[in-house]
N, C-alpha and C positions, 0 to 999 in steps of 0.2 A: 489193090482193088479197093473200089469205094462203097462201105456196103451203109451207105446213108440212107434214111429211111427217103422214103417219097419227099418229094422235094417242089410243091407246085407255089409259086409266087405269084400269084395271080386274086382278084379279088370276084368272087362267084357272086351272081345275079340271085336275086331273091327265090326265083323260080325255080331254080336247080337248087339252094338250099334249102327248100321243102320241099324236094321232090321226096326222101326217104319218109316212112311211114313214122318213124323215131324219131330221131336228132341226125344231124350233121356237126359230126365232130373234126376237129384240128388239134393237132399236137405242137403246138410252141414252143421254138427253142429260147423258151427265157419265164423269169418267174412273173408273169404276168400279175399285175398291171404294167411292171414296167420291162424296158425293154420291148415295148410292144414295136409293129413296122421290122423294115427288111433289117437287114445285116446286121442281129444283135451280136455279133460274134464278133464284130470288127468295132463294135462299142464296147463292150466288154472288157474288151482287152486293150482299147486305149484308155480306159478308165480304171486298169488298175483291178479290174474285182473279183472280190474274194466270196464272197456269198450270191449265189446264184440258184438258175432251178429250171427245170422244165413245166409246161401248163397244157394239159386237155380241155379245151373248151368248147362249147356249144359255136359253130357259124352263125354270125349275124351278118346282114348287108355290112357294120362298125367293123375296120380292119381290128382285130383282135381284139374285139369286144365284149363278145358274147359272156355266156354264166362259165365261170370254171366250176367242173365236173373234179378235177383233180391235181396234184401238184405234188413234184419230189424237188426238193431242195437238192444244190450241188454245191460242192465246195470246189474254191478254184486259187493255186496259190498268189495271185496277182501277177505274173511273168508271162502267162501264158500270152503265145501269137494267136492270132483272130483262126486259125486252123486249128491247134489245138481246143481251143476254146469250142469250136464245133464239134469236133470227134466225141470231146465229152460230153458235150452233152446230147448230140446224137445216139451215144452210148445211155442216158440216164433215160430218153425218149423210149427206149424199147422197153425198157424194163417197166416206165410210167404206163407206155403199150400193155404190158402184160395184166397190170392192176385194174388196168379199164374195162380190158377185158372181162376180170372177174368179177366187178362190179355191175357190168352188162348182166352178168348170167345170173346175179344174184335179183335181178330186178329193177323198178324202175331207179333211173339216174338221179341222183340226187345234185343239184348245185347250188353255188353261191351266185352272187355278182360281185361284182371287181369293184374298188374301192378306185374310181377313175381320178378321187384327189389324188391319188400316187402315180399316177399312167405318167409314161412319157415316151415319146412316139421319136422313134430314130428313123430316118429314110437310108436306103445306098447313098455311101461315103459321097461326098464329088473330089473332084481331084485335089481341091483347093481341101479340104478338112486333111488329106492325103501330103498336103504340102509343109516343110517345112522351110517357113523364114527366119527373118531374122526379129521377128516378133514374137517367137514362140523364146520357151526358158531349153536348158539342157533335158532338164525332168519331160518336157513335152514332148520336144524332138526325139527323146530314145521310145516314149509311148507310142508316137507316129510310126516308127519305124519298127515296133514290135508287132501293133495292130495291123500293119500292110501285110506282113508277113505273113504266108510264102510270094505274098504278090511284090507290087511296085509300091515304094513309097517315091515321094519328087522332092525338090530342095531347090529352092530359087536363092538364085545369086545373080545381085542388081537386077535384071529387067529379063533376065533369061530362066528358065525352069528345067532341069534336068532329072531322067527318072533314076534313081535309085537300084542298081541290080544286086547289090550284095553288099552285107555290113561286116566289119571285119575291126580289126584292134591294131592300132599301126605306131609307132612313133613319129613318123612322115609324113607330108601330105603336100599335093602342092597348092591346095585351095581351102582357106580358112573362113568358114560362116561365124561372124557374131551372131551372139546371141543375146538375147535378155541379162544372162547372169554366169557366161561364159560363149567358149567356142566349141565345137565340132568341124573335125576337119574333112573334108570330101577330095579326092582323086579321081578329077574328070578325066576321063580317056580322051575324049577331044576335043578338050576347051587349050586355048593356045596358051 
């Protein structure tokens, strides 16, 4: 079962962001400034990272702009797949949940603003960031394939693209990708 907190991707209208007598808050899975925009979790984890965090921030019209109200740092051992990387910090979000809380009760909010020289704004993967050629290194290709994961990652060979259903450790193969500074080998089911 998926006990993830509310999950809305959507960018709200000025209107309905001052409709509340207070603030209109958001919990961000990432340590804002950066990581800001969709899919921080499938960025995350093709980059490797180890120092992370969760952010409550004030809604502004700017995709995750607003003042941060608060933030818990997360440690991440750099392996994790883009699922991984969400559960935890899904998990860091409730508990950041509970703080806010107690800050609510304690009185008015207090914020900063985000340091936007550090923002960098990720959009949903497209297939092509998903794809591995033969322009990518070995180091990139296994991050691709770690980040996709539990999804599809793809792998193009000459002029055709195949998706990726499962990565496994072989001695055999009968389809060899060059790469930048080695090979990976692939076992298409029905390439001839």
């Amino acid at each position: 079962m998926d006990r993830g907190p509310a999950n809305y991707q959507k960018i709200f209208k000025k209107n309905l962001i001052e409709l509340p007598k207070l603030k209109t808050l958001n919990f961000h899975p990432s340590p804002l400034p950066r990581y800001a925009g969709l899919a921080p979790f499938f960025w995350m984890s093709l980059n490797g990272e180890k120092n992370t965090g969760v952010s409550c921030i004030e809604v502004t019209p700017e995709i995750d702009g607003g003042d941060i109200v608060l933030q818990r740092k997360v440690r991440l051992t750099g392996n994790e797949n883009s699922l991984e990387v969400r559960e935890k910090l899904f998990k860091a979000s409730f508990s950041l949940f509970n703080d806010v809380l107690d800050l609510i009760c304690q009185g008015p909010l207090k914020t900063h603003k985000q340091d936007m020289t550090k923002r960098d704004y990720h959009s949903n993967p497209s297939q092509e960031d998903k794809t591995i050629t033969n322009n990518d290194t070995v180091s990139s290709a296994l991050a691709k394939l770690k980040a996709c994961a539990p999804g599809n990652a793809y792998v193009q060979i000459n002029d055709n693209v195949f998706k990726v259903n499962s990565v496994s450790w072989s001695q055999t193969s009968k389809t060899k990708l060059k790469l930048k500074d080695g090979r990976l080998s692939f076992f298409l089911e029905n390439a001839l």
